[in-house]
CHARMM-style PDB file with segment names, atoms N, HN, CA, C and O in Angstrom:
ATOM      1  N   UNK     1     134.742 143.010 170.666  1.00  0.00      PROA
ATOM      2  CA  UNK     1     134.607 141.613 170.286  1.00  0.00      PROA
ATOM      3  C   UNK     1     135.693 140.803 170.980  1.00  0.00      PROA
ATOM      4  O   UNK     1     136.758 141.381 171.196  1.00  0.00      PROA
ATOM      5  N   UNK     2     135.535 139.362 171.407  1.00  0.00      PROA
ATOM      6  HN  UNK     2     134.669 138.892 171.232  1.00  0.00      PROA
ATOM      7  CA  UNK     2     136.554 138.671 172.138  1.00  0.00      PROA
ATOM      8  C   UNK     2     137.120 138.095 170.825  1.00  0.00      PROA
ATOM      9  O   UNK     2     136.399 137.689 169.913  1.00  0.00      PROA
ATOM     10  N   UNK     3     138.800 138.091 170.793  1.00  0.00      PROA
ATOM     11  HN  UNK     3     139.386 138.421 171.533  1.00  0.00      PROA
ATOM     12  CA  UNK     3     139.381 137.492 170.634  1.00  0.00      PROA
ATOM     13  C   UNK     3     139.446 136.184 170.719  1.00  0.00      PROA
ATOM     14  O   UNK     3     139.712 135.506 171.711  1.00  0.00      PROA
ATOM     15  N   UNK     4     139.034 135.635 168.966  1.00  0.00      PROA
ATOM     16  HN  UNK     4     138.818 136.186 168.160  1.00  0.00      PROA
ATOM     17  CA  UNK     4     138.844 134.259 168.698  1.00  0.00      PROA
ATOM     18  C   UNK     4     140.525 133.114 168.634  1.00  0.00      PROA
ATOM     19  O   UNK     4     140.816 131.929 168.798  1.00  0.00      PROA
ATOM     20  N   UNK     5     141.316 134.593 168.244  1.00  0.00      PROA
ATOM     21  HN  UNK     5     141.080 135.555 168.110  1.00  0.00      PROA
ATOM     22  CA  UNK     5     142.406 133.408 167.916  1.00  0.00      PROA
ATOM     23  C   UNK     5     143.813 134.300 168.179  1.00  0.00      PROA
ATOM     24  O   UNK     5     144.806 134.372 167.455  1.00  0.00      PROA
ATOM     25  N   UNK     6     143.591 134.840 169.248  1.00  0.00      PROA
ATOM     26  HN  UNK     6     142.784 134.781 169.836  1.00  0.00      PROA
ATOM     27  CA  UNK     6     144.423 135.602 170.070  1.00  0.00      PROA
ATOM     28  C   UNK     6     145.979 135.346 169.440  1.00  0.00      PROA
ATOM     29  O   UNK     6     146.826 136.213 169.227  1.00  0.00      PROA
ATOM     30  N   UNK     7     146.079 134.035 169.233  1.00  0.00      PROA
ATOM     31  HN  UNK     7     145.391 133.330 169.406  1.00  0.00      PROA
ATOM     32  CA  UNK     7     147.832 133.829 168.863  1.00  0.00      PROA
ATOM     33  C   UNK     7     148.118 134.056 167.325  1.00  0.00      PROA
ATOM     34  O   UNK     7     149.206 133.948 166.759  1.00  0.00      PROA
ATOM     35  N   UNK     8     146.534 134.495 166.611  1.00  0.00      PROA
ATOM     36  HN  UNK     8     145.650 134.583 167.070  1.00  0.00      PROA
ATOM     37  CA  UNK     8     147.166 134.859 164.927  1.00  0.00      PROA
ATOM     38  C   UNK     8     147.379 136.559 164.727  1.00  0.00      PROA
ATOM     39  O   UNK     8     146.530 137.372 165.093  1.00  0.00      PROA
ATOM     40  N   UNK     9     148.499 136.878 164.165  1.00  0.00      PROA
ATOM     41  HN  UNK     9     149.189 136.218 163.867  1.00  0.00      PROA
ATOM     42  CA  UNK     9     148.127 138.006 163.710  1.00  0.00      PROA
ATOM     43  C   UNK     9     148.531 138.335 161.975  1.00  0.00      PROA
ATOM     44  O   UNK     9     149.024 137.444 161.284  1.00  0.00      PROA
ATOM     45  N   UNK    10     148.223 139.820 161.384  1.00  0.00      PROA
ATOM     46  HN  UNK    10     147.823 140.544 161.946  1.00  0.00      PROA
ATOM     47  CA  UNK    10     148.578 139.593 160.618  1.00  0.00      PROA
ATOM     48  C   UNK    10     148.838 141.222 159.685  1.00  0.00      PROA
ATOM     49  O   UNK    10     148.363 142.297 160.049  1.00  0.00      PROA
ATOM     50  N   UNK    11     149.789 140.984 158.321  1.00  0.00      PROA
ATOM     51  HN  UNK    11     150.175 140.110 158.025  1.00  0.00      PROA
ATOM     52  CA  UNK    11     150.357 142.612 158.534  1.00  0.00      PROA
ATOM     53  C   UNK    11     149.297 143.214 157.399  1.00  0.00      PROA
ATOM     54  O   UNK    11     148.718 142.546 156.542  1.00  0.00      PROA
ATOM     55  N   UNK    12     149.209 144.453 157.587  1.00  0.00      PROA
ATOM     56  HN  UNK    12     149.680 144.996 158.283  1.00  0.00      PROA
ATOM     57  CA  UNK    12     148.439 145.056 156.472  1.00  0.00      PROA
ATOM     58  C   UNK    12     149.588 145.853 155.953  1.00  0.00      PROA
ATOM     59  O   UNK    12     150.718 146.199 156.297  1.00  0.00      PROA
ATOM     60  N   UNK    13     148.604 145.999 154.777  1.00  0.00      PROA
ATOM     61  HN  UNK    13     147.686 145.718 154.497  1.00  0.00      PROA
ATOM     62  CA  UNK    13     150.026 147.149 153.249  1.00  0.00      PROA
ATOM     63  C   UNK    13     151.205 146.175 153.433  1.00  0.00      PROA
ATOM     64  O   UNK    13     152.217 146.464 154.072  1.00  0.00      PROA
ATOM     65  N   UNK    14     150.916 144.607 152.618  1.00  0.00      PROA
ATOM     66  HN  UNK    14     150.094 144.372 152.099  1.00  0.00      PROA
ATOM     67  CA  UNK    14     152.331 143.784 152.352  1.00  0.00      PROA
ATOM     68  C   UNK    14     153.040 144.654 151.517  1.00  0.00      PROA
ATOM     69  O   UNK    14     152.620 145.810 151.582  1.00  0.00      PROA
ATOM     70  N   UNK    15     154.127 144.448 150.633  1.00  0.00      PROA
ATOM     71  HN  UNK    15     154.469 143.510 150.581  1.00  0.00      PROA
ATOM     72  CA  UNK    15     155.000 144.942 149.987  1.00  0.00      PROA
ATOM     73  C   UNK    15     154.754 146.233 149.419  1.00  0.00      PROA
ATOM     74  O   UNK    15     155.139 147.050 150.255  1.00  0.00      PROA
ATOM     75  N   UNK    16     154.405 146.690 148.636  1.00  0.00      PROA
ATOM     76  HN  UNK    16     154.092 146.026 147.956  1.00  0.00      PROA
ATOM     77  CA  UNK    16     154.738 147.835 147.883  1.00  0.00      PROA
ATOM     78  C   UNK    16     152.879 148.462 148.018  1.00  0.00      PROA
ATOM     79  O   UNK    16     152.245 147.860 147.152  1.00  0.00      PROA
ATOM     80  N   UNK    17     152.376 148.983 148.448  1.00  0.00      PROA
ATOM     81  HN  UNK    17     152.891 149.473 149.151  1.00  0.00      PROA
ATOM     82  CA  UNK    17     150.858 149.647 148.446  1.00  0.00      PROA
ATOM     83  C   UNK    17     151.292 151.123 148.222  1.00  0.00      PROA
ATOM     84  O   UNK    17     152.229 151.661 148.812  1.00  0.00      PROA
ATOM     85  N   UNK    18     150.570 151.649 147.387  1.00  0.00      PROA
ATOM     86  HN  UNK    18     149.809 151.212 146.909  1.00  0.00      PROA
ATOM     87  CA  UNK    18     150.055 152.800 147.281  1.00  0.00      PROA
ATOM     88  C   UNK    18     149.402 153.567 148.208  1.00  0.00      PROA
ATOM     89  O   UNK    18     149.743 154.654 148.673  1.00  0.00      PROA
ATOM     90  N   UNK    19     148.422 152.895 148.437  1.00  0.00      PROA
ATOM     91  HN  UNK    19     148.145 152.012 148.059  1.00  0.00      PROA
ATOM     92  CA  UNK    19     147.053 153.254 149.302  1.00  0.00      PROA
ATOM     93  C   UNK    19     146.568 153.236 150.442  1.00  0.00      PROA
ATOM     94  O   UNK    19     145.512 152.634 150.635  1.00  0.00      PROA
ATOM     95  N   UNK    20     147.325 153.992 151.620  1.00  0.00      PROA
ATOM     96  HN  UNK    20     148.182 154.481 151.464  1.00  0.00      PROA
ATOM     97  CA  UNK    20     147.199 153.091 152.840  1.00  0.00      PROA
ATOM     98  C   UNK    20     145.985 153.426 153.609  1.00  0.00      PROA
ATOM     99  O   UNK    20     146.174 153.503 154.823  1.00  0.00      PROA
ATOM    100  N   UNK    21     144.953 153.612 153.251  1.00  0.00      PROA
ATOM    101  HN  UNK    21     144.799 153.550 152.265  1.00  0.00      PROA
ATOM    102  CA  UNK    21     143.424 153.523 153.020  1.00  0.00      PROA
ATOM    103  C   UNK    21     143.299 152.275 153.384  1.00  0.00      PROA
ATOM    104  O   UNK    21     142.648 152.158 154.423  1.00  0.00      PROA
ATOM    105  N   UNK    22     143.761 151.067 152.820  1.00  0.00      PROA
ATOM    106  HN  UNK    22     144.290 151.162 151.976  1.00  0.00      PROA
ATOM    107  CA  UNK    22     143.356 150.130 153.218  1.00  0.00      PROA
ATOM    108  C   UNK    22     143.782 149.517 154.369  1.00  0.00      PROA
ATOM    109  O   UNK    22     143.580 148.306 154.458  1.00  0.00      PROA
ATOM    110  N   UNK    23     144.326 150.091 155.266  1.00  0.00      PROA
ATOM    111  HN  UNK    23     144.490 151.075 155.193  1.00  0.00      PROA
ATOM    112  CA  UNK    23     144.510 149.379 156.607  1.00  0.00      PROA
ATOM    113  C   UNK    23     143.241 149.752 156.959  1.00  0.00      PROA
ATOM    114  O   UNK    23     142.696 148.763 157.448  1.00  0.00      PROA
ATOM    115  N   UNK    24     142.320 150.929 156.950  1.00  0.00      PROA
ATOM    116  HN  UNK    24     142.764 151.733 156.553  1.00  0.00      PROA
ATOM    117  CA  UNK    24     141.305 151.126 157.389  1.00  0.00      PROA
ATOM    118  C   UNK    24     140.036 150.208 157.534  1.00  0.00      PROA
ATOM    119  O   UNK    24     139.306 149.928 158.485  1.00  0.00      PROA
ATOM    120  N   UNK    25     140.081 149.734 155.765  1.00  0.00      PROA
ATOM    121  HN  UNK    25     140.674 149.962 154.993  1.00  0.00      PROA
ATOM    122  CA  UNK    25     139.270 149.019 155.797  1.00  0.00      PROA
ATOM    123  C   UNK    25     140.009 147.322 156.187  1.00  0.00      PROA
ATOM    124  O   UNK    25     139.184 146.415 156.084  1.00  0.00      PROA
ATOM    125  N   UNK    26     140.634 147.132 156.369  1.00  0.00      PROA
ATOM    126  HN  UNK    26     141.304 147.870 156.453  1.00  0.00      PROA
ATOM    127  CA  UNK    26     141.349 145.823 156.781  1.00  0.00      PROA
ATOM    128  C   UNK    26     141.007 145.466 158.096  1.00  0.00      PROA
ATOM    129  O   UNK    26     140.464 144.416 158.441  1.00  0.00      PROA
ATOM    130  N   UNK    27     141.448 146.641 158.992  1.00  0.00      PROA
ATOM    131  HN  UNK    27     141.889 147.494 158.712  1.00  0.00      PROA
ATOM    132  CA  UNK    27     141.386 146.609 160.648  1.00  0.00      PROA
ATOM    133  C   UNK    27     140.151 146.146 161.127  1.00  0.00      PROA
ATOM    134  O   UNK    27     140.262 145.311 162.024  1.00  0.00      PROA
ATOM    135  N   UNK    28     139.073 146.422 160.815  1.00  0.00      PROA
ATOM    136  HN  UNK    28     138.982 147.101 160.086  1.00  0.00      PROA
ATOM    137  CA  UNK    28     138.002 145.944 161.636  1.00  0.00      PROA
ATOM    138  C   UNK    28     137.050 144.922 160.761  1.00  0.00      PROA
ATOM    139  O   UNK    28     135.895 144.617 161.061  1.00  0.00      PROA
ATOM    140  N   UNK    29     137.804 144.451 159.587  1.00  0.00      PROA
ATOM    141  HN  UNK    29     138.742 144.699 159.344  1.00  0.00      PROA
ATOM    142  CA  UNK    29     138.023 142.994 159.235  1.00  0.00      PROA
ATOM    143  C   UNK    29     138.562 142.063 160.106  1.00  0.00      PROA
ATOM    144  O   UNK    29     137.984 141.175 160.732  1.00  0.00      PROA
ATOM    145  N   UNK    30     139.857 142.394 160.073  1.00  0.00      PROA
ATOM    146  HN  UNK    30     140.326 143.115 159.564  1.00  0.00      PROA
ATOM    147  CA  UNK    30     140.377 141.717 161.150  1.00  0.00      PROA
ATOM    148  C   UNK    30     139.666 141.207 162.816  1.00  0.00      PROA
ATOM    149  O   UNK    30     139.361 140.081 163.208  1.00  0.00      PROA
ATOM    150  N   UNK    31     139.585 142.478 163.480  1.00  0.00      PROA
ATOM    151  HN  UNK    31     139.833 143.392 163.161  1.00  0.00      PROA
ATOM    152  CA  UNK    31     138.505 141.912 164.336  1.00  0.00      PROA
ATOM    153  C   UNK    31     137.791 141.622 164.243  1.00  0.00      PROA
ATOM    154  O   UNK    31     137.473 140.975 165.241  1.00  0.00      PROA
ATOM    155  N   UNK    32     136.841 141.643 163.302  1.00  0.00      PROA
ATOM    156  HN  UNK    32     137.099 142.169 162.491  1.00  0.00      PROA
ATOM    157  CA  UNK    32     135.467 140.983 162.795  1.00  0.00      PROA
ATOM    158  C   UNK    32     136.180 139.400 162.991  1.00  0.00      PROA
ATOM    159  O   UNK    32     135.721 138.524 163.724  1.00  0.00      PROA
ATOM    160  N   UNK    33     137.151 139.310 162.320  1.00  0.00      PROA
ATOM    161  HN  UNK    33     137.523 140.021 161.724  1.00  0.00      PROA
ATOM    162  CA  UNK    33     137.181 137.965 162.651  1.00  0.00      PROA
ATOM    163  C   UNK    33     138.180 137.183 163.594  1.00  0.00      PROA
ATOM    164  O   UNK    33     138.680 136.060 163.529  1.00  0.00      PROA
ATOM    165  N   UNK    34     138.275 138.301 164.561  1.00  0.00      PROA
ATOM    166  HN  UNK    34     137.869 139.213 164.613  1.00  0.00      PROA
ATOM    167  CA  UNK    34     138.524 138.019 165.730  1.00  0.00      PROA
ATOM    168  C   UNK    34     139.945 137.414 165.938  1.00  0.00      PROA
ATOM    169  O   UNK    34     140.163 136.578 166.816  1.00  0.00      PROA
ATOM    170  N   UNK    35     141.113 137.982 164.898  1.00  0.00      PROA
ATOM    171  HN  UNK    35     140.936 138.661 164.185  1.00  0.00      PROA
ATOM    172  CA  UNK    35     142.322 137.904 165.103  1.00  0.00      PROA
ATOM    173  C   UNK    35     142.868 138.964 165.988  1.00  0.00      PROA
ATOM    174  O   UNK    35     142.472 140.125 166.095  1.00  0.00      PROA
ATOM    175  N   UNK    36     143.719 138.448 166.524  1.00  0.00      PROA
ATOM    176  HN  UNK    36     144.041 137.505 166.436  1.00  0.00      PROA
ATOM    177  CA  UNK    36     144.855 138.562 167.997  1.00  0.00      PROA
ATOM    178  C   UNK    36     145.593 140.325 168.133  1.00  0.00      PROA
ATOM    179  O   UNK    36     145.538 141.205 168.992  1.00  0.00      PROA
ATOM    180  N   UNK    37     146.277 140.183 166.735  1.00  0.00      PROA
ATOM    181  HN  UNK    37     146.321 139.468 166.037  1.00  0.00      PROA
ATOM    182  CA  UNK    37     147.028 141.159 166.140  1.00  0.00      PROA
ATOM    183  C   UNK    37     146.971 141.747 165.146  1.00  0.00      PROA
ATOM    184  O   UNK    37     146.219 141.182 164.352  1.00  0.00      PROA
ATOM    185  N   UNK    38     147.559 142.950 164.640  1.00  0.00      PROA
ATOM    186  HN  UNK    38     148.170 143.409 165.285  1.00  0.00      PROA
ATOM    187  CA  UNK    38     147.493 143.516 163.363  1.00  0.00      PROA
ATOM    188  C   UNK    38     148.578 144.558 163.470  1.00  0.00      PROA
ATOM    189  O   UNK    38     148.708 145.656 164.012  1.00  0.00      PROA
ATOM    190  N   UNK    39     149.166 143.899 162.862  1.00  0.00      PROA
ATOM    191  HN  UNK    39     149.060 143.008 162.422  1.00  0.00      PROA
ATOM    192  CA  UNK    39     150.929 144.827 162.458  1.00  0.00      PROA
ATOM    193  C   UNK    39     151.278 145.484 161.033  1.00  0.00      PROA
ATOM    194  O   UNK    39     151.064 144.876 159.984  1.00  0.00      PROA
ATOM    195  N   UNK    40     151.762 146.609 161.073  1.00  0.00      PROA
ATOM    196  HN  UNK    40     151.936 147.103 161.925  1.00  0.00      PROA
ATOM    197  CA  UNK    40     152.008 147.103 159.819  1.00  0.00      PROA
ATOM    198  C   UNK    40     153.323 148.026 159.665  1.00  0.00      PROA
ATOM    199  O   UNK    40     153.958 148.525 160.594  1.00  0.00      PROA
ATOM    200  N   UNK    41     153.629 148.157 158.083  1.00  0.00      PROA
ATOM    201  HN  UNK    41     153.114 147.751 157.329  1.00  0.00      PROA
ATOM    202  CA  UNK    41     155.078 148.647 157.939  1.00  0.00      PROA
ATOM    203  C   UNK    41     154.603 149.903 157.182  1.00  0.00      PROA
ATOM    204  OT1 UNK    41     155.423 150.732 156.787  1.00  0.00      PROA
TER     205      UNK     41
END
């Protein structure tokens, strides 16, 4: 998918998560909607 908004990105598992399962399902959210980046701690 092209990159709609190349200059946003954004972090998955903010503060305290349990579950990091959900970057999984996050990540190709993210490109779905066609953000830039995706950073995580």
């Amino acid at each position: 998918m092209s990159q709609e908004f190349p200059e946003l990105g954004i972090y998955t598992l903010p503060g305290r998560i349990n579950d990091p399962q959900r970057t999984l399902e996050e990540a190709p959210l993210a490109d779905k909607l066609g953000i830039g980046s995706i950073f995580y701690r």
